[in-house]
C-alpha positions as CSV (number, residue, x, y, z in Angstrom):
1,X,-4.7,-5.7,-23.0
2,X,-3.4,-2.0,-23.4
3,X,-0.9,-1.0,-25.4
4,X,1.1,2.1,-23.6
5,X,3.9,4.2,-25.3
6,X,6.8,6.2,-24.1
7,X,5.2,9.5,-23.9
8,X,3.0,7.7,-21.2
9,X,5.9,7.0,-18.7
10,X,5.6,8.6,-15.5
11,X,8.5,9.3,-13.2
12,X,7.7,7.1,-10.2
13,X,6.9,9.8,-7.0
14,X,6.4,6.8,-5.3
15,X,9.6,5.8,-4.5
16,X,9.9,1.5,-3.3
17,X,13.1,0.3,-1.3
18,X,13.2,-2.4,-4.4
19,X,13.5,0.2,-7.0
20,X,10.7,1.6,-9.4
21,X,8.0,-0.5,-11.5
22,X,7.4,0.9,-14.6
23,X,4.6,3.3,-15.0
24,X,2.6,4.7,-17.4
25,X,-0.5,7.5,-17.0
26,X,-2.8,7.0,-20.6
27,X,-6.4,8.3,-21.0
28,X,-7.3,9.0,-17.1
29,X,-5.8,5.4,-15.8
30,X,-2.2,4.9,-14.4
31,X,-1.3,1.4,-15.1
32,X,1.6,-0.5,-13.3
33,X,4.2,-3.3,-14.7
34,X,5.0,-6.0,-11.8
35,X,8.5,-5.7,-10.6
36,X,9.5,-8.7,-9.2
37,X,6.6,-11.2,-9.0
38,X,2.9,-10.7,-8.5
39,X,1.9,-7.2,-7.3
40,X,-0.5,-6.5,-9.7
41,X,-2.5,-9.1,-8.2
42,X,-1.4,-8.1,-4.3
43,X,-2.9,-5.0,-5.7
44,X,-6.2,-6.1,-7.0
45,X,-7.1,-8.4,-4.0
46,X,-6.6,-6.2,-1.5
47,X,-8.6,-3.3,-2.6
48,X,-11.6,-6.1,-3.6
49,X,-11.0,-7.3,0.2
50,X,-11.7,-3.2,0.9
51,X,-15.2,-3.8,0.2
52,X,-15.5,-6.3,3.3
53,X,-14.4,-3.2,6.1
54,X,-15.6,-0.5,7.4
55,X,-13.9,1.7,4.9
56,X,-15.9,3.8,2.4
57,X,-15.3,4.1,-0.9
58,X,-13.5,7.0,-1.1
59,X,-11.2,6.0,1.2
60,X,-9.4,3.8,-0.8
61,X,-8.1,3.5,-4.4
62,X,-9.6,0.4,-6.7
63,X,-7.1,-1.5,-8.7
64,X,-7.8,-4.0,-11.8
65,X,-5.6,-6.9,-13.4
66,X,-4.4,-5.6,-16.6
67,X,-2.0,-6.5,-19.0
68,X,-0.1,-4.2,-20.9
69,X,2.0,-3.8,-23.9
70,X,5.4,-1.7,-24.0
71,X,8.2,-1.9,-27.0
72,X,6.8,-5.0,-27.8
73,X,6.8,-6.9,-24.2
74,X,3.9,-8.4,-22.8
75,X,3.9,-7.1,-19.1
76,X,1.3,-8.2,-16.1
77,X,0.2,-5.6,-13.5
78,X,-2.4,-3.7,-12.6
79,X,-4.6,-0.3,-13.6
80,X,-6.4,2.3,-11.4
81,X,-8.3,5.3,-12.0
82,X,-6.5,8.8,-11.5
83,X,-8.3,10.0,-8.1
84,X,-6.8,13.0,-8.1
85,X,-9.3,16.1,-8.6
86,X,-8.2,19.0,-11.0
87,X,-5.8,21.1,-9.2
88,X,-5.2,18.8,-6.7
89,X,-1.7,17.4,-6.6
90,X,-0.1,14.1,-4.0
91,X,2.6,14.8,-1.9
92,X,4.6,11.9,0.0
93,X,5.4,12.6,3.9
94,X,9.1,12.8,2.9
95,X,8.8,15.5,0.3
96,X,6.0,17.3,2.6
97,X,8.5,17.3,5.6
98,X,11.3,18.1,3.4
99,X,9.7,21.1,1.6
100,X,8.5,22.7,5.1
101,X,11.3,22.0,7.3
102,X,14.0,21.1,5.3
103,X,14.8,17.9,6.6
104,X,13.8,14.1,5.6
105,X,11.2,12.5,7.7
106,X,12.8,8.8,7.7
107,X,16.0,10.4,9.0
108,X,14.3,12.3,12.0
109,X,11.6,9.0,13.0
110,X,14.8,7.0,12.9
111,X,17.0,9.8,15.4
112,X,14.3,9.0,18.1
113,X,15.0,5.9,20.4
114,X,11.1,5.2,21.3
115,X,8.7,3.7,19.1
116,X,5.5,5.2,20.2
117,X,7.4,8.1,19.9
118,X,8.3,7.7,16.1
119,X,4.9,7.1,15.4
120,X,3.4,10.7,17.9
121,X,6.4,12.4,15.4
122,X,4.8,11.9,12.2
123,X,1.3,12.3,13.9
124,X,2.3,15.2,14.9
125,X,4.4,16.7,12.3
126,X,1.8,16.5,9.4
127,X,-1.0,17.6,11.7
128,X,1.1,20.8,12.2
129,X,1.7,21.3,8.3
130,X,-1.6,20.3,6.6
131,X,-4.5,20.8,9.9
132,X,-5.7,17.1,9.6
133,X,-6.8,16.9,12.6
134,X,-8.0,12.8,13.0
135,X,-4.2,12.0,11.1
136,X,-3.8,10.0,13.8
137,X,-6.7,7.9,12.8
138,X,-5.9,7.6,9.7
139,X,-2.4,5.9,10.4
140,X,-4.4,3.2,12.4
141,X,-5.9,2.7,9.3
142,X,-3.2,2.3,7.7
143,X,-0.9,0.2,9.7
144,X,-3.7,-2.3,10.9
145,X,-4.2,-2.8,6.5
146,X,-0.5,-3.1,6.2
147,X,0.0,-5.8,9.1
148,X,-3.0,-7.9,8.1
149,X,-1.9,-8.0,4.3
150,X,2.0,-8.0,5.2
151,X,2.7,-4.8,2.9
152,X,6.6,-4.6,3.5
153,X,7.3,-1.0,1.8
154,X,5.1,1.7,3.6
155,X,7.7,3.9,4.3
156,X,7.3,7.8,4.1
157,X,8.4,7.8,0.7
158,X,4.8,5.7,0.0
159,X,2.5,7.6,2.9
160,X,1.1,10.9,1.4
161,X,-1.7,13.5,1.3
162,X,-3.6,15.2,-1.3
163,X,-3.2,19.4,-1.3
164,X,-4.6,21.8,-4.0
165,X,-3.7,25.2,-5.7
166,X,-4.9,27.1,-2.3
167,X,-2.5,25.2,0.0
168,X,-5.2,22.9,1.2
169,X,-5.1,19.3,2.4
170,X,-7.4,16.4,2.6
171,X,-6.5,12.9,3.3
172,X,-5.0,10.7,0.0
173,X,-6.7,7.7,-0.4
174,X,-5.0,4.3,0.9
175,X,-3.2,3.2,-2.0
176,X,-0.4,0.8,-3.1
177,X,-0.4,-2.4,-1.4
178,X,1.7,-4.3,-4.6
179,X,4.8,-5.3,-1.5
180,X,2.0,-7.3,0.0
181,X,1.0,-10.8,0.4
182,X,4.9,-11.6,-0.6
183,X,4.2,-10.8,-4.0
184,X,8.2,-10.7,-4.3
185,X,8.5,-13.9,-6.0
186,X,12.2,-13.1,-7.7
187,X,14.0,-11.8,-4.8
188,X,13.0,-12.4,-1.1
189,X,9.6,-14.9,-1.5
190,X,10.7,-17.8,-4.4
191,X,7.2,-19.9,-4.4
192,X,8.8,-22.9,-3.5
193,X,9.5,-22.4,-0.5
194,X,7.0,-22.9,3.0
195,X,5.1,-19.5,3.4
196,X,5.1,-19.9,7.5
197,X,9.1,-19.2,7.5
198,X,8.5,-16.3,4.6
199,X,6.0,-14.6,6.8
200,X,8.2,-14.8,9.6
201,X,10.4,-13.1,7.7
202,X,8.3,-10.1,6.4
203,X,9.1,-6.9,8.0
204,X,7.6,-3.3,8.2
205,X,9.8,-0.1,7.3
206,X,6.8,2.6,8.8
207,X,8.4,3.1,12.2
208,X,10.4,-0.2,13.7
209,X,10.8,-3.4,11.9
210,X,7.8,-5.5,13.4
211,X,4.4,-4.9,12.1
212,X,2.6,-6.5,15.8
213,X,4.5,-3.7,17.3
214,X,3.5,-1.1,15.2
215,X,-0.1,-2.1,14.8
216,X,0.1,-2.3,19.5
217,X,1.5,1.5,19.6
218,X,-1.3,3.0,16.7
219,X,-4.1,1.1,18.5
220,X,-3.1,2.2,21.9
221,X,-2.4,6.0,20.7
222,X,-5.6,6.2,18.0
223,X,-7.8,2.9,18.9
224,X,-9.0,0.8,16.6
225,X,-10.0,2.1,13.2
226,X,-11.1,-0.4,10.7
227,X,-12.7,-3.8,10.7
228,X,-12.7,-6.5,7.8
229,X,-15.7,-9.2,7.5
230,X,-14.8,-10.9,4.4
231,X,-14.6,-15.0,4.3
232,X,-12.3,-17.4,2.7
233,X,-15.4,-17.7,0.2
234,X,-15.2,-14.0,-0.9
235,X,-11.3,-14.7,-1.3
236,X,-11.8,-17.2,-3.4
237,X,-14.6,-15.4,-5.8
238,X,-12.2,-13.1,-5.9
239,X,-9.2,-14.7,-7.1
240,X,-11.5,-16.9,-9.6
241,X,-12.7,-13.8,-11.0
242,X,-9.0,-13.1,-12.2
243,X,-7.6,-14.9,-15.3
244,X,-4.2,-13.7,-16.1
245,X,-1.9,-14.7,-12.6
246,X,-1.4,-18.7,-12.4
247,X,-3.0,-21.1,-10.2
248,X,0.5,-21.1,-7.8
249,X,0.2,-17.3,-7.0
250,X,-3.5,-17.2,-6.5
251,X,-3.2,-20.5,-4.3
252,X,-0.3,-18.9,-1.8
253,X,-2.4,-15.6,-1.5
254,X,-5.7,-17.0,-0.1
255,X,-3.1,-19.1,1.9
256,X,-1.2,-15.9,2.9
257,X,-4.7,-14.3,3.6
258,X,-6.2,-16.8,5.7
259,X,-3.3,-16.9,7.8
260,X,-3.6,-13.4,8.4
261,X,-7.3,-13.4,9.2
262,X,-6.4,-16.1,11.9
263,X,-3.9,-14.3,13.7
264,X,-6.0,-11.3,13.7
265,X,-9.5,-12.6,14.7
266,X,-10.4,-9.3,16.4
267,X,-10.4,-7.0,13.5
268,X,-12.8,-9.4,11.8
């Protein structure tokens, strides 16, 4: 456990369509509260799960179960290391598009009728302000993680890039996947109830509402990207290694999981 004070609390510049977990920043780690139910161990699976694709290392932030103490409440979530180089600072689409053309991203994607066109738009548009050229590619990425694992909040308030003192950019690594795996136990996903009609439920907020259709217009436009080979073994180790989430949660994740992995045989 880590005990985090006041002076730690970090504005959240990640803004979530649920409202903001707390946050602290303490000693080179930022540490996260769960909101409403489990992210800290969506979090933590998911980047473990990282280890079984195609992505390197780099590509991708780590995140560990941690407990943490705040004015005297006990609060589960999870802990990362700050990946951000000295001078280096992250900058969400929306605040990137707003600073540059003076308009919010969400609001322009959302003006235009096509899909495949949404998604060109913000292909397009950060390529023009940052020069990352294979941005396309990286969305693939991004949207084929997001469908597999169910991540309902990747919005442009929580897609970003890195940029330093001299104005340049680089790619940020994939991060925050705590709206996955229906971690939203208080609100939209009670644990009581059969996770076939949750999932059916679940949808994205990137560029439409329907993560198949989403992950069809990035594959067609930027091809394949990333491949997973993990096992429901390597699920399990996982979820065994972790002591503080109760048997329930852990249970309806590798069920969650498995389903995924079914539907989606040909990324594995």
């Amino acid at each position: 456990m880590v005990e985090v004070f006041e002076q730690n609390v970090q504005l959240n510049h990640i803004q979530s369509s649920k409202g903001n977990q707390l946050k602290w920043f303490n000693h080179g780690n930022w540490y996260k509260a769960d909101y409403t139910g489990y992210e800290g161990l969506a979090e933590y699976v998911i980047s473990k799960l990282f280890v079984y694709s195609d992505l390197k290392q780099e590509e991708y932030v780590n995140y560990d179960v941690e407990t943490m103490r705040y004015k005297n409440k006990i609060y589960r979530g999870c802990k990362s290391l700050d990946f951000l180089p000295d001078g280096w600072q992250l900058i969400t689409l929306e605040r990137l598009f707003k600073n540059v053309c003076g308009q919010s991203l969400n609001k322009c994607i959302y003006s235009i009728e096509n899909y495949e066109s949404r998604l060109r738009f913000i292909v397009d548009q950060t390529t023009r302000i940052t020069g990352l050229r294979d941005f396309g590619n990286y969305m693939s990425k991004l949207l084929t993680i997001d469908a597999i694992f169910l991540n309902e909040d990747r919005h442009t308030h929580n897609i970003a890039v890195l940029m330093d003192e001299k104005g340049v950019y680089q790619y940020c690594p994939f991060f925050d996947h705590g709206a996955a795996l229906l971690s939203d136990t208080t609100m939209d996903y009670p644990l009581n109830v059969n996770i076939e009609d949750l999932m059916s439920s679940v949808r994205a907020k990137t560029f439409c509402r329907d993560f198949d259709e989403q992950l069809d217009i990035a594959e067609k436009l930027y091809g394949k990207q990333i491949h997973f080979n993990f096992k429901r073994k390597d699920i399990e180790n996982i979820l065994e290694k972790e002591k503080e989430y109760p048997e329930e949660e852990k249970r309806r994740v590798l069920d969650v999981i498995m389903w995924q992995k079914q539907k989606y045989q040909y990324l594995f």
